[in-house]
N, C-alpha and C positions, 0 to 999 in steps of 0.2 A: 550522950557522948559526942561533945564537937570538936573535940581534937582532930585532926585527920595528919597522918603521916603519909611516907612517901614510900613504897616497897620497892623494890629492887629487885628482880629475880632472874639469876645469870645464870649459865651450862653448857653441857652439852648439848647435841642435834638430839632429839626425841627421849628428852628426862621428861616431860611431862609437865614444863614448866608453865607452857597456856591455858592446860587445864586446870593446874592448881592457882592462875592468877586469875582468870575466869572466876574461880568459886571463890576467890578473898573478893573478887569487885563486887559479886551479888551480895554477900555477906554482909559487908561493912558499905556498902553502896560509895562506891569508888569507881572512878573511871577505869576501865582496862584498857590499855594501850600493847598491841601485840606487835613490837618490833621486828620481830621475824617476817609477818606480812608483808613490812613495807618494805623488805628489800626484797621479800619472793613478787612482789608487783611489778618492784624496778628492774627486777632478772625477766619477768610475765615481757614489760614493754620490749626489754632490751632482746630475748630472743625472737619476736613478733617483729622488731626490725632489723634482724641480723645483724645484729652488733655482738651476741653473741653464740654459740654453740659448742658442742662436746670438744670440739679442737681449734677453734678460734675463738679469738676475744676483739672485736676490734673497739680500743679502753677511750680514743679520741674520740669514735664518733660516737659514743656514748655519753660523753662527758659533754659534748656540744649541744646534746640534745635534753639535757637535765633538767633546763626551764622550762620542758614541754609535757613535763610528767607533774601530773596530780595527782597527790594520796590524800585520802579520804579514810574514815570508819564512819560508816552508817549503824543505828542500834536497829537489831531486830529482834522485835516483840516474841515473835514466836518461837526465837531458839533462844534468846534469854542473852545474846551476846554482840556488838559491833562488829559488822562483818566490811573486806577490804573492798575500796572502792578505786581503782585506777581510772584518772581522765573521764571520771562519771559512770564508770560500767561498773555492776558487780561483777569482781573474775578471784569470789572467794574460792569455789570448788578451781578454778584454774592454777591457782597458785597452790596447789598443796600437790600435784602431779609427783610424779618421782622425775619425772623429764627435768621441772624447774627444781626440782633437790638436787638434779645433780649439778647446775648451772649457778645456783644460788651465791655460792663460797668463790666464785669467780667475782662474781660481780659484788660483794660486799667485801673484796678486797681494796677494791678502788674509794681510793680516799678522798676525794671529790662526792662518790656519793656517799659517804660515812658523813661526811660534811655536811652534807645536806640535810640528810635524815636526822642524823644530831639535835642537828639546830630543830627540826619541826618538835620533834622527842622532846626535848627541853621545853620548848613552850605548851607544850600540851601539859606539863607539869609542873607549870610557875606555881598554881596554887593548892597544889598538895592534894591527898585525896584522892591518890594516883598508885595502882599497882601496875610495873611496865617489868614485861619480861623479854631477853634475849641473849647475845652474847659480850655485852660490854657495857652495862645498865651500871651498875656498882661503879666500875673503874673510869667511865669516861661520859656518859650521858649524866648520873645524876655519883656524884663521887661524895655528895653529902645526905642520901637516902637515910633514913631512918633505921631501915630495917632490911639488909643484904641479904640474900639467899645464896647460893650456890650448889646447883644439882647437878648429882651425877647420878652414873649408873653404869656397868657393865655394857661393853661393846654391843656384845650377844643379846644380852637382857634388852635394850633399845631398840635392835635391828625386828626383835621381834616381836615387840610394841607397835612399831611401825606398820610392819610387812601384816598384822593382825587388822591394822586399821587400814589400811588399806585395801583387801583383799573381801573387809564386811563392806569396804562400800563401791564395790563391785569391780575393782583396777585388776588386771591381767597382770603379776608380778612374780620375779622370782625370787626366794627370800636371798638367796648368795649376791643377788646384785643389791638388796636391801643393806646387807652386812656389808657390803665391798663402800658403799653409799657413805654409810655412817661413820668407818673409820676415813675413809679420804675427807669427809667434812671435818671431822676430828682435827686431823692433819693439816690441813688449810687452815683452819681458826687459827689453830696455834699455835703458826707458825706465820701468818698475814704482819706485814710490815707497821700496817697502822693499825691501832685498838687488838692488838690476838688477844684471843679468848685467856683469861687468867683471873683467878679469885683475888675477890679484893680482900685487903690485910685481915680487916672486921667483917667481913661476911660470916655467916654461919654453912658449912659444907655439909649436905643435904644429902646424900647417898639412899636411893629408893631402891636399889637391884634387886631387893627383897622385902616391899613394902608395896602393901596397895594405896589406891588415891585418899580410901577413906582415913587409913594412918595416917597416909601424909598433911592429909590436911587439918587434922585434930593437931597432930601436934604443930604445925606451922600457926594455927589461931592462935596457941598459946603463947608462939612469939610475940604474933602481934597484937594482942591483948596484953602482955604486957610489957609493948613500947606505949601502950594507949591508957595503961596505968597511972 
């Protein structure tokens, strides 16, 4: 099978889109490109130099220091997946805090860094062979993908996806501020000036609120099995 298409996988905050793009890249041996990281790295830098927090944003000096941020994905052997690399450091367990969940949807509203990250997106997927998931993959990074996804899933059902994954891997949380989390991310995408979160024409909308990974990904192989028909 040499074909290689391009996957697409857009949504909501915590449908489970990295996990299901995770298992097509081992599957079909595909790059995985996790867009979500590279803005939770650029939100990592940006609150490490106060550019931003819970009640400030300052969007200049952010923007002036754009050519000082390196993203990277390193593959690692032993969890089977590329993990984020900011300015040479791993700071994969740093960017998945709830601190940078809540700071995230600030800082990928600035369109400078959409811009940025875009462009790097894009060339990580000139030659196909590529499943890349996040909030604007289908409509604005790759708008001639192959094969669109679109997940959603219940507010509730999400918050408590999260607040589960978080809590097995040891974070001090409380699930109201998990739900309070997810709808204001909600909120910000889709309502951000540049790229809001929105399904593209030809996407397929993907509804997991009552579905586990193993369904979801039996039937998502059969999409792409047969774009690869």
């Amino acid at each position: 099978m040499n074909k290689k298409i391009t996957i697409a996988i857009d949504g909501f905050s915590s449908t489970g889109k990295s996990t299901i793009a995770k298992l097509l890249a081992k599957k079909y041996n595909y790059i995985y490109v996790d867009t979500g990281a590279m803005y939770r790295a650029v939100t990592l830098f940006a609150k490490n130099n106060d550019f931003v927090s819970t009640d400030a944003l300052n969007k200049e000096g952010l923007i002036s220091n754009l050519n000082s941020i390196s993203l990277s994905f390193q593959f690692n052997e032993d969890l089977g997946f590329a993990e984020m690399y900011l300015n040479g450091k791993n700071v994969e367990k740093e960017i998945r805090t709830l601190e940078v969940s809540q700071l995230v949807s600030k800082v990928a509203a600035i369109s400078e860094v959409r811009k940025k990250l875009v462009a790097e997106q894009q060339e990580m997927g000139t030659a196909g062979g590529v499943v890349m998931d996040g909030r604007d993959i289908g409509t604005v990074v790759f708008p001639d993908a192959d094969l669109k996804l679109f997940m959603t899933a219940s507010a509730d059902k999400r918050a408590t996806r999260r607040y589960k994954e978080l809590i097995d891997r040891g974070d001090k949380v409380n699930f109201e501020d998990i739900l309070f989390n997810v709808q204001e991310r909600d909120r910000i995408d889709s309502t951000r000036e540049d790229s809001p979160l929105v399904k593209a024409d030809d996407a397929i909308e993907f509804d997991n609120s009552d579905m586990g990974i193993e369904e979801q990904f039996e039937r998502i192989c059969a999409l792409v099995d047969d774009k690869l028909s």
